[in-house]
Structure formats: C-alpha cells, structure tokens
ZAMARGU-4260 file (C-alpha; in steps of 0.2 Angstrom, whole numbers, plus 5000, padded with zeros to 4 digits):
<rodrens>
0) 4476/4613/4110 | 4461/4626/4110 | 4459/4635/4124 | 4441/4638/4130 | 4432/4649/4142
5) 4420/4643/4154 | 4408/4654/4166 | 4398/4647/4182 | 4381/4655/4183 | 4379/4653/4202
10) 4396/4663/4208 | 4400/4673/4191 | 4417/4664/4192 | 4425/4664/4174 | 4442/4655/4169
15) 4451/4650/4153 | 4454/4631/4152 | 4466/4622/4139 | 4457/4606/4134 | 4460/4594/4119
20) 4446/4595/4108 | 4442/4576/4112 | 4441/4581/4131 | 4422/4582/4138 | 4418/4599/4143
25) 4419/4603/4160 | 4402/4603/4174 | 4407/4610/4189 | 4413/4626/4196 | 4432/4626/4201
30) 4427/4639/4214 | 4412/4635/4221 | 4409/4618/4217 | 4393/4620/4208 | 4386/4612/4193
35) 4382/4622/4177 | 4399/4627/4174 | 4397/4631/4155 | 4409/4635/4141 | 4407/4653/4134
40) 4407/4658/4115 | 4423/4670/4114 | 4431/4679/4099 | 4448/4667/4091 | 4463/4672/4100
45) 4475/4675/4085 | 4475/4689/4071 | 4483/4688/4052 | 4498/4702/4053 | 4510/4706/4041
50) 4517/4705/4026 | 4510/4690/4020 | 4499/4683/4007 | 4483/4691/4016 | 4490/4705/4017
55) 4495/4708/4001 | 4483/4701/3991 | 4465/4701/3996 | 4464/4719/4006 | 4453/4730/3993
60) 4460/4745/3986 | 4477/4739/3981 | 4483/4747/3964 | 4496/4731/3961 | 4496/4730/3941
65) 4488/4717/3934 | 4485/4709/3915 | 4475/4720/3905 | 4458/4713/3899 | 4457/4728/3885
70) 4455/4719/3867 | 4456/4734/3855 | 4467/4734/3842 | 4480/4744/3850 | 4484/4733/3863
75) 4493/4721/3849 | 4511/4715/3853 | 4526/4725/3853 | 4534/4712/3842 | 4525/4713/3827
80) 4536/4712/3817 | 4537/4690/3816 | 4553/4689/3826 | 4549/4683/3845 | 4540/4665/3852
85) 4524/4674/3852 | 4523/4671/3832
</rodrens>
C-alpha cells in the first residue's frame, strides 16, 4: 500500500498516511478538525542500489566490451582456414 502525505492549510499540521490506492482521500484535519486537509506531491520513497541490472547496465561511462561494429577486412574470422561451424 502507497503511503501518502497530507498537509492541513489552517494549522500547518502535516502527516504520512498509508491508504490503498482505491481509498478516497482524506478531508479533514486529524489535528484540528478542519476541512481542506490535502494530499501533498512528495518525492517516491525507495532508490535502485546495487549491483543489479541498473546498475550495471544503463549508468554511462561503462568500458564493459561489447561486439565490434568494424567491417574492414581485418576483422575476418580467426578460423579461415574452413574448419569451425562458422563455414
């Protein structure tokens, strides 16, 4: 279940509140009663860490070797020669 963050405007009263997304927002002030007791916009609360697949795989700079696009002649197969399953 989210958990979301609501702030009355009358008293400054602010609160985090576990709700099911189905649940209809909550209107009044726990504090002082009031109406107007809004949800806020806040930042998620988790962060991707570690060693994982985002980690590891879409961060910029990485020097990880990957296939060579070059098409000169040079870069032929080592086994030339006819005797491997590339032939």
């Amino acid at each position: 279940m989210p958990i979301y963050e609501y702030r009355c405007p009358s008293c400054g009263f602010q609160k985090e509140h576990l709700q099911k997304m189905s649940d209809e927002p909550l209107s009044s002030c726990p504090s002082c009663g009031a109406t107007g007791y809004a949800k806020l916009l806040s930042a998620a609360g988790f962060q991707l860490k570690g060693t994982g697949w985002y980690a590891t795989d879409f961060k910029g700079g990485s020097t990880a070797s990957s296939p060579s696009t070059d098409s000169s002649p040079s870069s032929a197969p080592a086994c030339a020669g006819g005797g491997c399953a590339c032939h």
